[in-house]
KOLRO-340221 format. One record per atom (N, C-alpha, C, O): x negated, z negated, y. Coordinates in steps of 0.001 Angstrom, whole numbers, padded with zeros to 6 digits, always signed. Layout:
<pts>
XZY;...
</pts>
This chain:
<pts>
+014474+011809-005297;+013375+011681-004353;+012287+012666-004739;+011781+012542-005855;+011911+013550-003997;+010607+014593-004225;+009571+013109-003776;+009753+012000-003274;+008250+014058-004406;+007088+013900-004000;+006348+014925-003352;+006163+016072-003759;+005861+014290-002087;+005117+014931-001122;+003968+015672-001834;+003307+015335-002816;+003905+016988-000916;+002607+017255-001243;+001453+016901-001089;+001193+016536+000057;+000183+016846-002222;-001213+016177-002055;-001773+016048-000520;-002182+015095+000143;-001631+017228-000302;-002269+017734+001331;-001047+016213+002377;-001439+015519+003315;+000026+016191+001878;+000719+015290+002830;+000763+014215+003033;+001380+013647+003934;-000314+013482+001693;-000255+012620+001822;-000927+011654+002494;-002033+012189+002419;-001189+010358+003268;-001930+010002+003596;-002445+008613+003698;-001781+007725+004233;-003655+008414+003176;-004202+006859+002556;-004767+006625+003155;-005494+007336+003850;-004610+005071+003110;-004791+003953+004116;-005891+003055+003692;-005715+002586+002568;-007001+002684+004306;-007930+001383+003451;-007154+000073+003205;-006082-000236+003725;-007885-000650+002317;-007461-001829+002223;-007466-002525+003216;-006607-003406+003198;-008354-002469+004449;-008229-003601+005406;-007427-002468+006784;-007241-002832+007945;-007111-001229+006267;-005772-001046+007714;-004759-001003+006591;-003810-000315+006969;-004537-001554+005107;-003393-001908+004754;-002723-003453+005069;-001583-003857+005295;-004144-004119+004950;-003917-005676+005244;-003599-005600+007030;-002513-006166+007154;-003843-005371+007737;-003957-005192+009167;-002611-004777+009293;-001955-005405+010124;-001822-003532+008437;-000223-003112+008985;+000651-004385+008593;+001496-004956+009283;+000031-004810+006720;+001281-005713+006584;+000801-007249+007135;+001209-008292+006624;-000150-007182+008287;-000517-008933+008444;-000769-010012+007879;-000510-011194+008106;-001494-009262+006849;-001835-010303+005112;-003567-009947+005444;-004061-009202+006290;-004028-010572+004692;-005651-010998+004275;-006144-009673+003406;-005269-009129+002732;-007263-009206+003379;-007928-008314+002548;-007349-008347+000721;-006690-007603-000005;-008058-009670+000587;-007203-010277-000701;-006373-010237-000903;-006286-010046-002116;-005200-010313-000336;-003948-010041-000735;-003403-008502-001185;-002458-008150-001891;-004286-007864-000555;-004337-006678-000930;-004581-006084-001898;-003906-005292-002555;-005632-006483-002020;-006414-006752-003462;-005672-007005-004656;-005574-006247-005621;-004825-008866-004417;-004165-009010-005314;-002830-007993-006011;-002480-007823-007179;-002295-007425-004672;-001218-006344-005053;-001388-005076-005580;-000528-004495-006243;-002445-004647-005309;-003038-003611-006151;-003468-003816-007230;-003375-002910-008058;-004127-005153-007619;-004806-005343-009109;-003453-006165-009912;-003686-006526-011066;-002004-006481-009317;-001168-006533-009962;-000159-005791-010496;+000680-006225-011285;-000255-004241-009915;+000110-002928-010176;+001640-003265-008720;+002546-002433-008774;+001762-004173-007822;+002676-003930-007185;+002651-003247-005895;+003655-003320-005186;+001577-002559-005484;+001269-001527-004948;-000018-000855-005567;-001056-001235-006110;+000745+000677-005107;+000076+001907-006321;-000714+002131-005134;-000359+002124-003955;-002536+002454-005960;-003768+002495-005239;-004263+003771-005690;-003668+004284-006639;-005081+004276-005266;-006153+005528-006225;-007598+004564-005671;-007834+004010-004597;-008205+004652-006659;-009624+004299-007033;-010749+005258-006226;-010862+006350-006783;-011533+005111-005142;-012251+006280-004612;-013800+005450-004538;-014273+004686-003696;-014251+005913-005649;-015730+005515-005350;-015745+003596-006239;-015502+003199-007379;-016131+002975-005048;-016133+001125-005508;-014668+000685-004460;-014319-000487-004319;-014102+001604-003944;-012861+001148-002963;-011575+001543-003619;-011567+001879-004803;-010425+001512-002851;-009452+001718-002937;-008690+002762-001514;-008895+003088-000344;-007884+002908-002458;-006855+003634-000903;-005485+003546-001736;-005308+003711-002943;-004524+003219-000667;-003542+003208-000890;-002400+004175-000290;-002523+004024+000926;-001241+005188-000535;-000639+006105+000106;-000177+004770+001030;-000043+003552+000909;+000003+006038+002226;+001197+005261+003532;+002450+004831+003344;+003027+003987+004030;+002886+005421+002397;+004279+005647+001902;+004825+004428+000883;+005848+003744+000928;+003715+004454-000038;+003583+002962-000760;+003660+001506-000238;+004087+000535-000862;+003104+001540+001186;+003182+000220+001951;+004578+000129+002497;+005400-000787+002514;+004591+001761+003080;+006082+001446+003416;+007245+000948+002646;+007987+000096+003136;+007434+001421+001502;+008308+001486+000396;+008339-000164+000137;+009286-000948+000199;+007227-000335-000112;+006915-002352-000757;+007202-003054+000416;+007735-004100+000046;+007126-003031+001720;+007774-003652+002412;+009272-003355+002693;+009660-004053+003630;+010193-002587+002216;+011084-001929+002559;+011954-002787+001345;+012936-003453+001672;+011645-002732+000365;+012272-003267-001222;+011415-004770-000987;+011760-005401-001985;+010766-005394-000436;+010382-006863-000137;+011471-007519+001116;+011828-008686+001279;+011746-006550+001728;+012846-007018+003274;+013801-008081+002357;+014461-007912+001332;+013575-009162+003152;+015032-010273+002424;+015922-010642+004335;+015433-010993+005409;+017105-010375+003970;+017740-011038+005323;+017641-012321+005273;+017812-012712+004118;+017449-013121+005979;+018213-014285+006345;+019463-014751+007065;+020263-014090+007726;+019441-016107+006767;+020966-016084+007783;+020875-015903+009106;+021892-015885+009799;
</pts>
């Protein structure tokens, strides 16, 4: 797997991360301050890559019957 270039990448706030995956601010929060989604630190906020949300919901997918 490459990594995109800096210029390609593109970060998301915490509340249009909570808003894509339909979870609470906090929860957001919690997954970032549990290292299970990777954040960069900007200022007193966060941002998270696009790619990262995608990925954690992608490796979270469980089928059911």
């Amino acid at each position: 797997m490459t990594t995109p270039a800096f210029g390609d990448v593109r970060f998301l706030t915490v509340a249009e991360v909570a808003t894509l995956m339909r979870v609470s601010k906090m929860t957001v929060y919690r997954l970032v301050h549990n290292g299970e989604l990777p954040a960069v630190r900007v200022g007193r906020s966060f941002r998270v890559p696009e790619q990262a949300v995608r990925d954690y919901l992608r490796d979270s997918y469980i089928e059911t019957a």
